[in-house]
Structure formats: structure tokens, C-alpha cells
C-alpha positions in Angstrom: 110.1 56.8 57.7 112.6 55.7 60.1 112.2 56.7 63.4 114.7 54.9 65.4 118.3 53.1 65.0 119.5 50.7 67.5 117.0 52.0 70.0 117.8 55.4 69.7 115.2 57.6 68.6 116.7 59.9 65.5 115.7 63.0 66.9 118.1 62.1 70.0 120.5 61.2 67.6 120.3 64.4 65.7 120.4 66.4 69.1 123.4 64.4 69.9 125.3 64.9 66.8 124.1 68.4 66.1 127.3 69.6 67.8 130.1 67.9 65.8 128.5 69.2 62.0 130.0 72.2 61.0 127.6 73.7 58.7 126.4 77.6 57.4 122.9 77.1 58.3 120.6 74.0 59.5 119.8 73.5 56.0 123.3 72.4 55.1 123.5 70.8 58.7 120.6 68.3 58.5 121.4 67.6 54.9 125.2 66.4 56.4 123.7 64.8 59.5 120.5 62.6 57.4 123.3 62.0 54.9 125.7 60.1 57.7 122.7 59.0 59.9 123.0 55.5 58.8 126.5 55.3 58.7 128.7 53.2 61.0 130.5 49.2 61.3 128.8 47.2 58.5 126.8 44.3 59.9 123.3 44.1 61.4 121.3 46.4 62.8 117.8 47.2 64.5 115.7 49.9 63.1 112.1 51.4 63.7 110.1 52.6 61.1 106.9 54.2 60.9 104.7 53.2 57.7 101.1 55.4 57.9 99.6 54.4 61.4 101.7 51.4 61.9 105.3 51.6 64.0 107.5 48.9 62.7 110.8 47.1 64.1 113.1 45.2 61.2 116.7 44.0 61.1 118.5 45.5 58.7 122.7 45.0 57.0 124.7 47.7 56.6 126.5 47.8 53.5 130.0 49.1 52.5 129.0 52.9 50.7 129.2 53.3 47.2 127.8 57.3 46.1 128.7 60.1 44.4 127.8 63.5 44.4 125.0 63.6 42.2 123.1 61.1 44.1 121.5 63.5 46.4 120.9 66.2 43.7 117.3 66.6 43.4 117.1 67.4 39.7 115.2 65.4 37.0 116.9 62.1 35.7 117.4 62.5 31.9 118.4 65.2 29.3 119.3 69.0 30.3 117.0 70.6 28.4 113.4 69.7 27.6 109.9 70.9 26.9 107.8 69.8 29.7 105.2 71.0 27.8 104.6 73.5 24.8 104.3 76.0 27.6 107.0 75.1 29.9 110.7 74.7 29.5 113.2 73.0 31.9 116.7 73.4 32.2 119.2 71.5 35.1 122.3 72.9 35.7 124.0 69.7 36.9 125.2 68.7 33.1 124.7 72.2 31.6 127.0 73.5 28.7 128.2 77.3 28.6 128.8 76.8 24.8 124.7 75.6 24.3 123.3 78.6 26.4 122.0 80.2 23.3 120.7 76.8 22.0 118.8 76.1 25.4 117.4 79.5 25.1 116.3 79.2 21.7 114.3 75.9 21.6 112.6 77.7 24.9 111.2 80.1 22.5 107.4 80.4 22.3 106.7 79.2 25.8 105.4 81.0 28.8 108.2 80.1 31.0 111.5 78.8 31.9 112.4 76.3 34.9 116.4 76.5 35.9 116.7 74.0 38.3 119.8 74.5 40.7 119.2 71.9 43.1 122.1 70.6 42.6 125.8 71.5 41.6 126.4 72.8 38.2 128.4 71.5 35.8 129.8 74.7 34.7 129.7 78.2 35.3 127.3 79.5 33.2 126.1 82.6 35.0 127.5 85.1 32.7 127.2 82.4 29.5 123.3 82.0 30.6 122.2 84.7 32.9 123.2 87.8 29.5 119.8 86.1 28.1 117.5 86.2 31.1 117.8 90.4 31.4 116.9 93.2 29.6 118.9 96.2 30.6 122.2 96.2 33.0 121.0 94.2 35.9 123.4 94.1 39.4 123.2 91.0 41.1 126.5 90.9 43.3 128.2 93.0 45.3 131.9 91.4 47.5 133.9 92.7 50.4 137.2 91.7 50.4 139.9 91.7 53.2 141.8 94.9 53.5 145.8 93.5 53.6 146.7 96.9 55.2 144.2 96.7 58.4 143.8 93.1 59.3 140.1 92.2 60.0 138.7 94.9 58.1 137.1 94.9 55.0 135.9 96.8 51.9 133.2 96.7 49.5 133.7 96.3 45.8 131.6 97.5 43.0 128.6 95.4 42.3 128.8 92.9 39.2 125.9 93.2 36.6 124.7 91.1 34.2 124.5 92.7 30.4 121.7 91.5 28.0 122.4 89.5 25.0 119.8 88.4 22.3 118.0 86.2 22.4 115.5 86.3 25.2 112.0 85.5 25.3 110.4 84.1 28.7 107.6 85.5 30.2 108.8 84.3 33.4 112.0 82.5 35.0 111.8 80.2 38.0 115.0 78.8 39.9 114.4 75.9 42.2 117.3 75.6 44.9 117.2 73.4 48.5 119.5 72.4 50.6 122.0 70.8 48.3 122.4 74.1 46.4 126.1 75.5 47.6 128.6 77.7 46.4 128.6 78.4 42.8 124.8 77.0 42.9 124.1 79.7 45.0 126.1 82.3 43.4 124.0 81.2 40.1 121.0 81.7 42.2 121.7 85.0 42.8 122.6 85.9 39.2 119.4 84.3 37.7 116.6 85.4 40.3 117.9 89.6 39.3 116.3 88.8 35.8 113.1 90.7 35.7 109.8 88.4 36.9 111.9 85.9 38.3 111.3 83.9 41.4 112.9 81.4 43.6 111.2 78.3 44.5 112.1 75.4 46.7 114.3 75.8 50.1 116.6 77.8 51.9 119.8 76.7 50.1 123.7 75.9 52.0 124.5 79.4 52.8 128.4 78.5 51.5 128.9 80.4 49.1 132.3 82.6 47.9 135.7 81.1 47.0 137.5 79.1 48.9 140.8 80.2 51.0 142.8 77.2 52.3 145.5 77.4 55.4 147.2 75.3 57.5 146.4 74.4 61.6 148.9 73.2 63.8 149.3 69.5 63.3 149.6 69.8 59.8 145.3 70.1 59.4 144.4 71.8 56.3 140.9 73.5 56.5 139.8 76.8 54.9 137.1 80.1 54.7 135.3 81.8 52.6 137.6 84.5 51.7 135.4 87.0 50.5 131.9 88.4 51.7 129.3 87.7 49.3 126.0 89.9 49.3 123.4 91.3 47.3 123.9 94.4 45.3 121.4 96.1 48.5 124.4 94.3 51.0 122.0 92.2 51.9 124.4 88.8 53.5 123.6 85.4 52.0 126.6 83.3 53.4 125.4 81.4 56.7 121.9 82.7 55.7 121.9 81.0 52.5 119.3 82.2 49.5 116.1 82.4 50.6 113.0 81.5 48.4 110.2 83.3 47.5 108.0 80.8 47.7 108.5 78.1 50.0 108.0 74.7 48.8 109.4 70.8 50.4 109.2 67.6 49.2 106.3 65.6 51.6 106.3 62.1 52.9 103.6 61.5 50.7 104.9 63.0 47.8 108.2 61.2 47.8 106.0 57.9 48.7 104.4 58.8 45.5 107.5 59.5 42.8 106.1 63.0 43.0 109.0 66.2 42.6 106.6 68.5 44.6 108.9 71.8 44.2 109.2 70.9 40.6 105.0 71.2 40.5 105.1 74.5 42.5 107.3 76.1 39.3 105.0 74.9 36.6 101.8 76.0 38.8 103.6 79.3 39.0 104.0 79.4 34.9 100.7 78.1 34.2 98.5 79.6 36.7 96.2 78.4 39.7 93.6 77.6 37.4 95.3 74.3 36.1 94.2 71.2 37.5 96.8 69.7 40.0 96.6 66.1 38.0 97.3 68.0 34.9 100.6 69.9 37.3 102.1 66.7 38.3 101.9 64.8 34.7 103.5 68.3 33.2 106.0 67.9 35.9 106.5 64.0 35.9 107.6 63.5 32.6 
């Protein structure tokens, strides 16, 4: 773990820094801040690092950047769909496809449960293409406000939006993992998914950023934007700067990651399977 970067302890550099994030919620702001922490003028640098008991000092190069997006996804590598185990289906949103949403659902048949992880930014929109199989009766997941054009800076509620069932459906039980990276349409997906009847969020409190996006100009020519409508449950419960809130908590630990252990991915299979599995038999179901 690294502690310090050119003798400045990171928690000094996240109080220092803090201010110039613009973020929802902390989740989305320490996810920005531990994504630029190591950032700056390539060339050598000092770090301290902290391995078990031990506090360690090493010189280190920064390189020129080369990501994308889906690096800091915290799905699983590998197909969209699979069968973690006869009992346990897995789907990840990140390279989903609306027209397979009744094929996914279909080779989930026969098992106890089905994993939707959202930790990450979905491919396509799917909520209406996927969620139709996950209810069934009419289930309201949504509700908006939207600006009133006549009264500036008030708003109004719409009707809620509902998902309709479709055939096929057969899960016992639905889990959706989310964490911080899970914004916008994730978290609109989120929302959709966790209405279906048994289902449960697992992971961490996602972005809070969702609703569409409505651009204008600043003076100097700076284009920025808002969320141009309010986004809430169908009880008006808020979600944007809040984000969506699971219902069980579950992080990734230092020794987990040391590990190549997905410790939120576990959490959903112990929640399919039961408490009475053994926890080596959890984390080869969910290391596959």
C-alpha cells in the first residue's frame, strides 16, 4: 500500500486535493482523487509503501498514461455470460447485448440465482431489454422531476416508469453488484434491476450521477453541464449525490486484492448459496 509520495503522506495529499474534485458523493470523489494520485511530470520519484509490518521507501519512474475506461471496471475478465457453477449464473454489463437478453436468461435456467454485475459501465441499455425478465407483475422503479419552463427553479414530478414482465423468467434470486465506478446509466440500471422481486444490491455506494446530461456554456467560452432531471425512486426517495445504496455492504480488502480474490463477487454467491457453504468452496465458485 502506498503511504507516501515525495514525502507527503497521502492522506495530506487527499485533504489537500479534496477541494478541487468536483464529485456527487465521496465515493465518486476518492475514486477521481486515487485515480490522479500518481499523476504529475514523468521522471523519478520517491515513494513510501507499507508491505504487512514493514514501512518501505523506493524510487520509482513515472510513465507517460496509457488507460481506458474499462481499466478500472471491477468486473470479471472474460465472456459476458457464464455458469459459475450449476447453481450460479453471472452476467456483466460492460459488453452486454440488448438483442441476447433472452438468451442470457435462458442458459440461466435451472440455477438458484443470477449475478448482474454493474460495476462498471454498460455497454448498452438494457434495462427495459433485460429488466421485462427479472419481474413478475408491473413493477415501478423510477419516478423524474423535470424543470417547469413556465416558473424557473421549480419542478414537477412525472409518472413513475415500470417495468412489464416478459417470459422467460426463472431465478430464485437476483443480485446486482455496483461500487464506486457505477454512474449514470449504471446506476439507473441499478435501480431498474434491484425492483425485481428477491433482489438485492451488493457491493458499494455507487457515483450518485445519475440522469441525462444538460450542457451550457460559461463565460470564457467553458462548456460544463447538469443533470437536467431529478431522478428518484418510485417512493421519491433521491439517489443523485446520494448514489444507490446497497443492501449489503461489501469492499474489496488489502488482503483480498493481495490475494486475486473479487471479495464482493464472493458476498453474491454466499447470498445464492447460503451460509452453510464453505468459504474455500465461495472463492473457487467465484474465481473461475
Amino acid at each position: 500500500m502506498i503511504t507516501e509520495l515525495n514525502d507527503v503522506t497521502v492522506s495530506k495529499l487527499i485533504e489537500d486535493w479534496k477541494p478541487y474534485y468536483a464529485a456527487s458523493n465521496d465515493a465518486a470523489r476518492y475514486l477521481n482523487l486515487a485515480q490522479a494520485m500518481t499523476r504529475g511530470e514523468c521522471g523519478e520519484s520517491v515513494i513510501g509503501v507499507r508491505r504487512g509490518n514493514e514501512n518501505l521507501r523506493a524510487k520509482v519512474r513515472r510513465v507517460p498514461i496509457r488507460t481506458s475506461a474499462g481499466e478500472s471496471w471491477h468486473d470479471l475478465p472474460g465472456p459476458t455470460f457464464r455458469l459459475l457453477s450449476k447453481d450460479v449464473a453471472y452476467l456483466k454489463l460492460s459488453s452486454v447485448k440488448a438483442a441476447d437478453c433472452v438468451r442470457y436468461v435462458e442458459q440461466a435456467a435451472g440455477t438458484k440465482g443470477l449475478i448482474i454485475d454493474i460495476r462498471n459501465y454498460p455497454s448498452e441499455f438494457v434495462v427495459f431489454d433485460l429488466g421485462t425478465h427479472l419481474v413478475s407483475s408491473e413493477t415501478p422503479f423510477v419516478r423524474f422531476t423535470f424543470g417547469e419552463l413556465s416558473a424557473p427553479g421549480a419542478f414537477y414530478w412525472g409518472a413513475p416508469l415500470a417495468l412489464d414482465p416478459r417470459p422467460p423468467r426463472v431465478f430464485e434470486k437476483i443480485i446486482v453488484l455496483v461500487d464506486e465506478v457505477s454512474m449514470s446509466q449504471a446506476e439507473y440500471t441499478s435501480m431498474a434491476f434491484r425492483a425485481a422481486p428477491g433482489a438485492i444490491v451488493v457491493g458499494s455506494t455507487t457515483a450518485g450521477a445519475d440522469g441525462n446530461v444538460s450542457p451550457f456554456a460559461l463565460p470564457g467560452a467553458i462548456m460544463t453541464g447538469i443533470s437536467g432531471i431529478g431522478v428518484f425512486y418510485p417512493d421519491k426517495t433521491p439517489t443523485q449525490r446520494i448514489g444507490i445504496v446497497p443492501n449489503v455492504e461489501v469492499k474489496p480488502t488489502l488482503a483480498g486484492i493481495r490475494a486475486g480474490r473479487d471479495e464482493v463477487l464472493e458476498e453474491a454467491v454466499r447470498q445464492i448459496l447460503g451460509r452453510d457453504v464453505p468459504p474455500e468452496e465461495i472463492e473457487k465458485i467465484a474465481k473461475p
